[in-house]
C-alpha positions in Angstrom: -3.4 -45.0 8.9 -0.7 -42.5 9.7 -1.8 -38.5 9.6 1.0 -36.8 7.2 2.5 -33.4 8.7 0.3 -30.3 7.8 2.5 -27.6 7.0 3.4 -25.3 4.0 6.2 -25.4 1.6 7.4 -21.9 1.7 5.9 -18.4 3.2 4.7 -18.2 -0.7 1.9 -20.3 0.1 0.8 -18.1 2.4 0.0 -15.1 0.0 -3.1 -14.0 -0.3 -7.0 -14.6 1.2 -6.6 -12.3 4.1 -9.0 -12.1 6.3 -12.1 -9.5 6.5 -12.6 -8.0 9.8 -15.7 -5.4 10.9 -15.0 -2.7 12.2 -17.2 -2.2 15.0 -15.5 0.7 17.8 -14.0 2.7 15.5 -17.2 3.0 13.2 -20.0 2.7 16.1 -21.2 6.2 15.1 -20.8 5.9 11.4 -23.8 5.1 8.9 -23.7 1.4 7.4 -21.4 -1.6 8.0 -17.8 -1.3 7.5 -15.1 -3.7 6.8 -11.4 -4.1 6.9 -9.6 -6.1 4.2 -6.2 -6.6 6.5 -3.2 -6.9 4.1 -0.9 -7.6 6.8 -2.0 -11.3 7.1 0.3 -11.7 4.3 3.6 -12.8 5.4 5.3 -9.6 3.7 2.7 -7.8 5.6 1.1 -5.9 3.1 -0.7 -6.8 -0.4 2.4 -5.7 -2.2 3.3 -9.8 -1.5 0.1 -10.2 -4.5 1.9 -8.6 -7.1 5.5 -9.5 -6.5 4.6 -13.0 -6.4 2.4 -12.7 -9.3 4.5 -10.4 -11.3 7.6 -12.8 -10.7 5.4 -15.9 -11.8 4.7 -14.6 -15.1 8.4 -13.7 -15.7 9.2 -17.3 -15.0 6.6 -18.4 -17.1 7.8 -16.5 -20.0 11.3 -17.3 -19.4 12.6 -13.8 -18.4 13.9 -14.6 -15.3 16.6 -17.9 -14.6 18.7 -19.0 -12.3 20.7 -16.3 -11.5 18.8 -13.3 -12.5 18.7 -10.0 -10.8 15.0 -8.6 -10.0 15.3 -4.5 -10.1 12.7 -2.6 -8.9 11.3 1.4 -7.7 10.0 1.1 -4.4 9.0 3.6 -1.4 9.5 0.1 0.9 6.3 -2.6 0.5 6.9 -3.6 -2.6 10.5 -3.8 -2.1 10.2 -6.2 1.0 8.4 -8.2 -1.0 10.4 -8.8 -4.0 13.2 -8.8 -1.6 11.7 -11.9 0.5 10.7 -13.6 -2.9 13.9 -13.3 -4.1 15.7 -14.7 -0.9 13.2 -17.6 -1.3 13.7 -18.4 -5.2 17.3 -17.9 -5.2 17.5 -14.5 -7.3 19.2 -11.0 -6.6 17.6 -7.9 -5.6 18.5 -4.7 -6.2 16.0 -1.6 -5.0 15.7 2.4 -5.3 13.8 3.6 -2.5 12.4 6.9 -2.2 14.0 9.3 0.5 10.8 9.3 2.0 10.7 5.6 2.7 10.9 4.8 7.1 14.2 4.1 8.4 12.2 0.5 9.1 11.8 -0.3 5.9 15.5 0.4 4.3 16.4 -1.6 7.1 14.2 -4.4 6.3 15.3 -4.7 3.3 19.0 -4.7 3.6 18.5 -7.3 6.1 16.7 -9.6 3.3 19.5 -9.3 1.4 18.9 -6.5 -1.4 21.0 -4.1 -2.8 19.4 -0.6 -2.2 20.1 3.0 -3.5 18.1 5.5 -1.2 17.1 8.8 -4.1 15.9 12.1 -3.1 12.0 12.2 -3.0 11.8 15.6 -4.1 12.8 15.8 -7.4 11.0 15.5 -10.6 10.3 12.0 -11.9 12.7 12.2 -14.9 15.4 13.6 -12.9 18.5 11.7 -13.1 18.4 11.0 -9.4 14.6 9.9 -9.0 14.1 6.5 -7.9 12.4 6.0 -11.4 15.5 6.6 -13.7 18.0 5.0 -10.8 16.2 2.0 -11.2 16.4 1.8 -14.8 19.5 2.7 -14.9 20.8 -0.1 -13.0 18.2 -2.4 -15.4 19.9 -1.3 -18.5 23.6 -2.3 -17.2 23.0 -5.4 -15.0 22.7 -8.5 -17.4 19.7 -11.0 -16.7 17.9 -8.8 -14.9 14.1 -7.8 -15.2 12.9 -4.3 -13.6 9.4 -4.8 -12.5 8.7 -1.6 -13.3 5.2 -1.7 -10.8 4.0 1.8 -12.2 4.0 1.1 -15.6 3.0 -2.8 -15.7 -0.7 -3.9 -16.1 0.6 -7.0 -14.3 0.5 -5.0 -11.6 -3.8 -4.4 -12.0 -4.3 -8.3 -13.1 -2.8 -9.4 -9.8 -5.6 -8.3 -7.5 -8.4 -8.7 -10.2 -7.5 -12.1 -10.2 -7.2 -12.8 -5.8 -7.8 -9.6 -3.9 -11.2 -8.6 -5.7 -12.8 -12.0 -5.9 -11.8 -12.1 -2.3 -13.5 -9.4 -1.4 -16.7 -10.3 -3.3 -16.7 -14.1 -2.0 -16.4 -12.9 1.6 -19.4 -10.1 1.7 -21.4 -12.5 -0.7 -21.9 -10.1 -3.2 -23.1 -7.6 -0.7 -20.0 -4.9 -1.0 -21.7 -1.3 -1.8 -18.5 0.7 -1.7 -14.8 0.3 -1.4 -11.9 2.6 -0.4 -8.5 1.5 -1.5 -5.3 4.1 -1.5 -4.1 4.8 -4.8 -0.6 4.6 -5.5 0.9 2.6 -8.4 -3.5 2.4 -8.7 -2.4 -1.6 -9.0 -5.3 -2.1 -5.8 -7.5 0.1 -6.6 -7.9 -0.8 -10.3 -8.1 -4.5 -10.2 -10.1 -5.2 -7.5 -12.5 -2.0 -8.9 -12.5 -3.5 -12.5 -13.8 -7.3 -11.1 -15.8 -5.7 -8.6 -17.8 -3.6 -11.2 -18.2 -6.3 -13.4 -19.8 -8.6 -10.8 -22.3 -5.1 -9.8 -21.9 -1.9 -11.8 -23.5 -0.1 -9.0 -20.5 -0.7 -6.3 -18.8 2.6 -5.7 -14.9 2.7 -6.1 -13.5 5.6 -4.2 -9.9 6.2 -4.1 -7.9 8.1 -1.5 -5.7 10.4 -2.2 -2.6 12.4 -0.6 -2.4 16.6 -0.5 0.2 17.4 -2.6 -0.8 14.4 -5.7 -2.0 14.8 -8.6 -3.9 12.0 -8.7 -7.3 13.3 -7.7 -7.6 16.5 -10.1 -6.1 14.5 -13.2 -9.0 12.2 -12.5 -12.0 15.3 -12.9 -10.0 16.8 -15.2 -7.3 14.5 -17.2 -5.2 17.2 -17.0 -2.1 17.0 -14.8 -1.6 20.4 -13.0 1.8 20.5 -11.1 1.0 23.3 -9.1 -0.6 20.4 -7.0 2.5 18.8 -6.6 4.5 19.7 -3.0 6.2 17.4 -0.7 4.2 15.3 2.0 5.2 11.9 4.3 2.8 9.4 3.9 4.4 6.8 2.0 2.9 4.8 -1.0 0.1 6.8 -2.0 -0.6 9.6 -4.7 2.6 10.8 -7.1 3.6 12.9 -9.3 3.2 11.2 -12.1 0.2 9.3 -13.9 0.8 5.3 -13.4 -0.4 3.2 -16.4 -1.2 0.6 -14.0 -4.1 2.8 -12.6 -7.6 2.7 -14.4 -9.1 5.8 -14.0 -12.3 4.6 -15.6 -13.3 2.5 -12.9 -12.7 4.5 -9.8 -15.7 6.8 -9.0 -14.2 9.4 -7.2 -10.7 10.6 -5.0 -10.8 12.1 -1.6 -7.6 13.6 -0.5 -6.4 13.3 3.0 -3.6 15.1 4.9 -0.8 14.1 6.3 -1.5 14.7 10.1 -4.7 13.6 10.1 -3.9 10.3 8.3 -0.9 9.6 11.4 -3.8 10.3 14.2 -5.7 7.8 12.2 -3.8 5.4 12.6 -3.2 5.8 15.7 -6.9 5.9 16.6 -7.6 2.7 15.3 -5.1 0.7 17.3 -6.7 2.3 20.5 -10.4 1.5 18.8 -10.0 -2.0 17.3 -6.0 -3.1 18.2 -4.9 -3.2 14.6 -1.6 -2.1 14.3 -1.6 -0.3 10.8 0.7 1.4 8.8 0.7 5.1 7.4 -1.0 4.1 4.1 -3.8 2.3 6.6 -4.2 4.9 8.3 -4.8 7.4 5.5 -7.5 4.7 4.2 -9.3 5.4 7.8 -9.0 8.9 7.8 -10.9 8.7 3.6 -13.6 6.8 5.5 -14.5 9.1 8.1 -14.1 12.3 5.5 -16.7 10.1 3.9 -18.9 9.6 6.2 -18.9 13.0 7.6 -19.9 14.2 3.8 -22.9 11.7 3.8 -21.6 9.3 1.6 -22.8 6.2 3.2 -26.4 5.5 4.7 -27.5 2.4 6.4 -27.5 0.2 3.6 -24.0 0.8 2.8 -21.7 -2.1 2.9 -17.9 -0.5 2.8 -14.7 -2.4 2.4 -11.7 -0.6 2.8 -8.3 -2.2 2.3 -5.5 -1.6 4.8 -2.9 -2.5 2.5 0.5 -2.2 5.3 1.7 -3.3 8.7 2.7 -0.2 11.9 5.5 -2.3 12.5 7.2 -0.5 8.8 6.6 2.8 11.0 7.5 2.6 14.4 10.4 5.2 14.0 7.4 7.4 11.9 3.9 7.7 13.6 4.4 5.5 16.2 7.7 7.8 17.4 6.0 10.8 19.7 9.6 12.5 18.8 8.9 12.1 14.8 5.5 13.4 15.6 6.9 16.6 17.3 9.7 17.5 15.0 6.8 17.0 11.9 4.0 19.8 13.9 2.2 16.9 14.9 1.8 16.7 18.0 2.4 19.5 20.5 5.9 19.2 22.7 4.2 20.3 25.7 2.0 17.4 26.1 4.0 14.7 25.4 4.3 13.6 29.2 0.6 13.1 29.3 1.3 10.6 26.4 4.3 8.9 28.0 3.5 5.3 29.2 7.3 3.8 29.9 8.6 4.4 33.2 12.0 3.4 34.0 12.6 1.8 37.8 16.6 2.3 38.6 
């Protein structure tokens, strides 16, 4: 009897039921056993594939989206890739606004998949004419047959990972899980895998990181938005400036905020410690769990999962580039030769 070919139909298939990974160099001093839940297994390479996919689904289900159709969407880069790789795959249009603040690697990226994108400033309020918010639906309201996905505003975006990422996680630490750390952005992660993950054990903490310069934490202790919090800052897809329906406050325990800097040496840390080549958002998940652990949040009980939701290779001209580093107050000019690794033989 002949063996038939195993392969998969499309890079859709492969969405979803990344892999868990311990985290043992990076956390040898730490109290408890900690986990990564690596988003960039997905072939979008980062857990924005779970929504688009599943947010597109349910459009096709409910007839929104035909042959065609133009998907429209607010992005700062993951998400966009992967409506833009959907798209390419399922024969639909793209068209993205990307924040300012968004790597030269992802524009890139997504230009090369084949989507229309309008870059916006990132420092201007949210119902300025020029944010990526209004761009977006703008474009929306004049293109015909298209759907704006609308990720900060669509409890789609929350059902997606109650219904894979959170499971997930509770099949593979059996029900063991007492804490996890997700970056809160559109608060899609964060809220969906915290709502299944409370239901299954009312007593797992949900902690969600923050950025200096959101709003996110303080409306959360005080559910009152206070824009003197709000300044400028470079890691990309986490806080805002504006309170996301898709984010359910009720579920997350607590915020800790995490800076800039300290999130970039993060991530580089944890490729030297464990090889994982994160991105920003990754490593500003890190930097939240040692804050944590330094503040005695954990014991030797705890069981932590924390989601690293992007791929470094989005940020190579960003963290990764000693020169960005520099021209941000990074990293000091005047040691960069000890850093240098690439010689040159002419």
């Amino acid at each position: 009897m002949k063996k038939g070919i195993k392969a998969y139909n499309s890079l859709l298939e492969l969405i979803g039921d990344s892999p868990l990974i311990k985290l043992s160099r990076s956390t040898s001093s730490f109290n408890g056993q900690f986990f990564a839940k690596y988003e960039a297994f997905n072939p979008g390479h980062s857990n924005k594939d779970r929504i688009a996919l599943y947010i597109i689904n349910e459009a096709e289900r409910s007839g929104l989206l035909k042959k065609g159709s133009t998907i429209i969407e607010t992005t700062s880069g993951n998400t966009g890739f992967s409506l833009a790789m959907i798209s390419l795959i399922k024969g639909y249009n793209c068209i993205l606004a990307v924040s300012s603040k968004s790597s030269k690697d992802k524009i890139d990226m997504l230009k090369t998949l084949g989507a229309k994108v309008y870059v916006c400033p990132s420092n201007v309020e949210p119902n300025d004419p020029k944010s990526y918010y209004e761009v977006a639906k703008r474009i929306h309201k004049k293109t015909k047959g298209s759907i704006y996905i609308n990720q900060y505003f669509n409890s789609l975006n929350i059902s997606a990972h109650y219904n894979t990422t959170g499971p997930e996680i509770w099949s593979q630490t059996n029900g063991k899980i007492t804490h996890l750390v997700a970056c809160s952005g559109t608060g899609g992660t964060i809220s969906g895998c915290g709502r299944f993950l409370k239901e299954k054990n009312e007593k797992i903490k949900i902690i969600g990181v923050d950025a200096y310069g959101s709003i996110l934490k303080k409306y959360h202790e005080t559910k009152k938005i206070d824009k003197n919090e709000i300044f400028p800052y470079r890691i990309e897809g986490l806080g805002k400036n504006l309170i996301p329906s898709s984010t359910d406050f009720t579920i997350i325990d607590k915020f800790v905020k995490v800076k800039d800097d300290d999130s970039a040496y993060s991530a580089r840390e944890l490729i030297k410690k464990e090889g994982m080549f994160i991105g920003y958002t990754s490593g500003a998940a890190f930097q939240a769990l040692k804050q944590l652990n330094e503040d005695g949040e954990f014991n030797n009980e705890s069981v932590v999962v924390v989601i690293f939701p992007d791929h470094g290779s989005r940020y190579t001209s960003k963290i990764y580039n000693d020169q960005w580093m520099i021209d941000q107050g990074f990293m000091d000019s005047k040691n960069i030769n000890k850093l240098k690794k690439v010689e040159f033989i002419e």
